[in-house]
N, C-alpha and C positions, 0 to 999 in steps of 0.2 A: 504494500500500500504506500502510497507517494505520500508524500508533508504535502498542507496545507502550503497555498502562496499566499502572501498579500502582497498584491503593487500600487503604490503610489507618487503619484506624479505630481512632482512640487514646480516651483518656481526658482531654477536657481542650485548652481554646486556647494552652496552653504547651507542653503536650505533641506537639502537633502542629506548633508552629514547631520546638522543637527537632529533630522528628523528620527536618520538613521540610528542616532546614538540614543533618543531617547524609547526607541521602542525597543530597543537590545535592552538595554535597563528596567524595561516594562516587563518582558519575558523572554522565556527561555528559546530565543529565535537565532537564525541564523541569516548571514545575508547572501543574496548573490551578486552577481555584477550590477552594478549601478548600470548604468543604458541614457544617453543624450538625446537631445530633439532641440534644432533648431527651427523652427517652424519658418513659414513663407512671410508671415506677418510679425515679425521676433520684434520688430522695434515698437511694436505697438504695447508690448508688454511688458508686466510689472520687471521682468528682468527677463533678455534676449536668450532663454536659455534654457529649457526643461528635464529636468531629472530623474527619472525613473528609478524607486527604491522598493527591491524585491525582496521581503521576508521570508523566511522557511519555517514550519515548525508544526505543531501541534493546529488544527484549527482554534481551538482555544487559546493556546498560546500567538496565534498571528492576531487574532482578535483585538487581545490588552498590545502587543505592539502596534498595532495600527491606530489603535484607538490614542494612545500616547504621542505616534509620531504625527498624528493628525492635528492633536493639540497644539502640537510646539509650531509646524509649517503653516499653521494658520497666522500664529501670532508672527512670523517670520516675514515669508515673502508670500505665502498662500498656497492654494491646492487645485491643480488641472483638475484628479481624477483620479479615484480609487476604486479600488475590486478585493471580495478577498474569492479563490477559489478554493472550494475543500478538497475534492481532489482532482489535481489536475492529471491530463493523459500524459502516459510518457512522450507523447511527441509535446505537448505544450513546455513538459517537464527542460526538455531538449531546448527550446527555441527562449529560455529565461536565462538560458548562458549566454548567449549574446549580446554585443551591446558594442558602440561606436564608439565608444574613447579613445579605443584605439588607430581609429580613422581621422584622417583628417578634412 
């Protein structure tokens, strides 16, 4: 049986450590690759720059993380967009390693 995801898409690479940190400290989660998004309209936005934060864990346990890193990217810079999945398929499992940081 796969972990529980939650992803959350904040505003901003600050945004997303802090968010990141406070939901690791909410529960027993683990993280995956962060993931970017530059959008076609970035300047329009509160910051040019969207961060995608992937939790792993118990559903229960992604829950009180998300529910915490929600809190803090609110007060921060804000929140595109959140999902939790309870179980995701091994191909979705597959396509949460990815992510463009490394791209330029």
């Amino acid at each position: 049986m796969n972990q529980a995801v939650g992803i959350l898409e904040v505003y901003g690479l600050v945004c997303a450590f802090m968010a990141a940190d406070a939901g690791c400290k909410a529960a027993s989660v683990t993280l995956e690759n962060f993931d970017k998004n530059k959008p076609a309209n970035a300047d329009s936005l509160p910051v040019p720059l969207l961060v995608t934060v992937k939790f792993r864990g118990s559903v229960a346990d992604v829950e009180a993380a998300m529910e915490a890193a929600m809190e803090v990217a609110k007060n921060v810079s804000g929140i595109v967009q959140h999902h939790i999945i309870a179980n995701p398929t091994e191909d979705t499992c597959k396509m949460l390693k990815l992510n463009a940081f490394d791209k330029t």
